[in-house]
C-alpha positions in Angstrom: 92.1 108.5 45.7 89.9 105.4 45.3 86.5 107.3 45.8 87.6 109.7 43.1 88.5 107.4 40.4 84.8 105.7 41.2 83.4 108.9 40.7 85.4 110.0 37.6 84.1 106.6 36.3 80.4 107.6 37.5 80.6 110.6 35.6 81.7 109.1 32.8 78.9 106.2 32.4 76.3 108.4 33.1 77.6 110.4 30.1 77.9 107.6 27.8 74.4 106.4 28.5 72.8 108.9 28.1 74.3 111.0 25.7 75.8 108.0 23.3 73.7 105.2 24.3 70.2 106.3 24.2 70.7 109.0 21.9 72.6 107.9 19.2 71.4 104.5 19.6 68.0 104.8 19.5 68.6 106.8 15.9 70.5 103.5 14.7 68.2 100.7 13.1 70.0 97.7 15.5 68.7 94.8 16.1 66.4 94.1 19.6 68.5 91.6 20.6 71.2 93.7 20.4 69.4 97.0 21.7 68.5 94.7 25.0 72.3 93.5 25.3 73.5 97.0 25.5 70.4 98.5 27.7 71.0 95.2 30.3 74.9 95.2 30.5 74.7 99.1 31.0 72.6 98.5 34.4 74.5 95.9 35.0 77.7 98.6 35.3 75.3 101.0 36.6 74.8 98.7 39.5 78.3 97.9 40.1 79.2 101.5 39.8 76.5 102.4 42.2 78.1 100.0 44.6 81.3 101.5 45.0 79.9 105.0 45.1 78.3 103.4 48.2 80.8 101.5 49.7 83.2 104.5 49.3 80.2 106.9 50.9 80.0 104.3 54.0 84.0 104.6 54.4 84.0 108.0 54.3 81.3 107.9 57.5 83.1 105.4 59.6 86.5 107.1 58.9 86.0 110.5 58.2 88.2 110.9 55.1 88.5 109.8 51.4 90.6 107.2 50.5 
């Protein structure tokens, strides 16, 4: 159940940065200060999403089944 919320959550960051973040963002006239906010907190979640994807990967291989 865990290890499909994280990749529900996966899904749906990669989604919003691509598609509403870099998109529609780069069209709006924001600041640079602002535009390198965004662009650092989104790898910021990026990483922390990566990491559970990984920590629920390495549970699945020492225990064989999702949690």
């Amino acid at each position: 159940m865990f290890c499909t919320v994280i990749l529900i959550m996966a899904i749906a960051f990669f989604i919003w940065y691509y598609i509403i973040f870099e998109i529609l963002m780069s069209k709006l006239l924001i600041s640079n200060r602002l535009y390198t906010f965004l662009k650092i907190t989104n790898c910021i979640l990026l990483m922390v999403i990566s990491l559970a994807l990984l920590i629920c990967v390495v549970i699945r291989l020492f225990f064989g089944r999702l949690l």
